[in-house]
N, C-alpha and C positions, 0 to 999 in steps of 0.2 A: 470640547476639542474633537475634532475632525478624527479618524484609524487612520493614517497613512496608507494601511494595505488597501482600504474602500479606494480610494483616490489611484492608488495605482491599478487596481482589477478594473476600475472603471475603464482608464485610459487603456486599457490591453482588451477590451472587448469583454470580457467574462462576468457573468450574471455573478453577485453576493446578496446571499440571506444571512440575517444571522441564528447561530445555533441557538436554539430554544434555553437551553441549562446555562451554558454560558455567556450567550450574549457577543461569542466573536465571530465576524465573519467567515461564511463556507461557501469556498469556489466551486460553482457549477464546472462539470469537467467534462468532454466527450472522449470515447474512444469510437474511431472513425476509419471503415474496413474498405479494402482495397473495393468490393463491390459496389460501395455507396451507404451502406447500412452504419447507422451511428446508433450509437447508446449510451446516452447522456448520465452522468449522474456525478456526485460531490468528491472533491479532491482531499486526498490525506496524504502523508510522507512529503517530500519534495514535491516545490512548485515548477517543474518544467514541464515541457515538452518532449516525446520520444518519438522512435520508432520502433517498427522491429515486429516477428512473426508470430501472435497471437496461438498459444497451445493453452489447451489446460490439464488440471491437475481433478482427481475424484477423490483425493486422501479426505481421512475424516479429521485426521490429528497428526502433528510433525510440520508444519509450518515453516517453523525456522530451521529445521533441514530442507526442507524441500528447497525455500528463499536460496539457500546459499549452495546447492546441488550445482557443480558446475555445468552440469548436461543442459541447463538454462539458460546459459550465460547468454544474452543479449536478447532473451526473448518476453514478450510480453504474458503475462501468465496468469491465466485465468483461472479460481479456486473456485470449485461446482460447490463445498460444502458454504452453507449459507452462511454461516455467523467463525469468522475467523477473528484472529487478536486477544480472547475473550483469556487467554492463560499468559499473555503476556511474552515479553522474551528473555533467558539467563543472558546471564552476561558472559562474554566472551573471553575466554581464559582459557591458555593454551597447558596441554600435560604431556610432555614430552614430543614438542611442534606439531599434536594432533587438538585437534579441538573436540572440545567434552560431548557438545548438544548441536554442533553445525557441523554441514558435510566440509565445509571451506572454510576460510578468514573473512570471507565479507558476503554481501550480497551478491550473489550471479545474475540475478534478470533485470529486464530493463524495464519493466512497470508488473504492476501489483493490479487485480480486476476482480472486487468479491464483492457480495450482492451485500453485506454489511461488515462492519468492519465496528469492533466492541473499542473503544476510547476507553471505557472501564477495564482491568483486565485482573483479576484474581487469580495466582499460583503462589506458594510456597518460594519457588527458586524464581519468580521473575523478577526482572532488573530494570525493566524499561519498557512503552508500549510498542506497540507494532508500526504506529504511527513516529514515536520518537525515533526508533529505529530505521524506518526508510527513510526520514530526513538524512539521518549521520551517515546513510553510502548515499544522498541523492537521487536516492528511488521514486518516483512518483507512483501512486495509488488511484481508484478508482473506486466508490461502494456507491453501493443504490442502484444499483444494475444485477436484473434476474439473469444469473449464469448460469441455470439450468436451462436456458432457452435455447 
């Protein structure tokens, strides 16, 4: 039997390989700068389409504060440290309407752009991947792109 998502990435233009370990399809994805300059590479979080003004981030560690930093809100955001997702994300749970491990209640930017992005993710306190997590606010993601460039 046929993937459904093959059949539809086909009809939407977007190259699908599949993932080596698992066997399911991974969208080729570009991110494409008001100059011309594109930088192609595999889709995680949410499968849409954005916009919005490309900054980045040098943090080594704090991810899921930085994601949910309002001062991002609507921006696209690119993470310089190579290998992000790898501790995973707590789960969201409010202490007196502050939250424990997030600067906000949800995700602030409008896409995700890191040069790998860990599917595996190993911590004590995490709850969920990096990847499950920008599905559930409809973040789209970007890895396999050198953001030290």
């Amino acid at each position: 039997m046929k993937d459904p998502r093959l059949k539809q990435s086909q009809r939407i233009g977007a190259k699908v390989e599949l993932d080596k370990n698992t066997r399911t399809p991974k969208l080729t994805a570009k991110l494409v700068l008001k100059d011309g300059n594109i930088f192609e590479g595999k889709l995680f979080g949410a499968q849409r389409s954005v916009a919005g003004e490309v900054v980045f981030n040098t943090g080594m560690v704090g991810y899921p504060e930085t994601l949910t930093d309002p001062s991002y809100k609507g921006q696209i955001l690119v993470m310089t440290y190579p290998l992000v997702g790898n501790y995973g994300i707590p789960e969201m749970d409010d202490i007196s309407k502050l939250q424990r491990f997030f600067e906000s209640d949800r995700v602030q930017i409008q896409a995700l752009i890191v040069s790998e992005e860990s599917e595996n993710y190993s911590h004590w306190n995490a709850y969920q991947s990096l990847d499950e997590w920008l599905k559930e606010f409809g973040v789209p993601g970007i890895y396999g792109i050198d953001t030290r460039r």
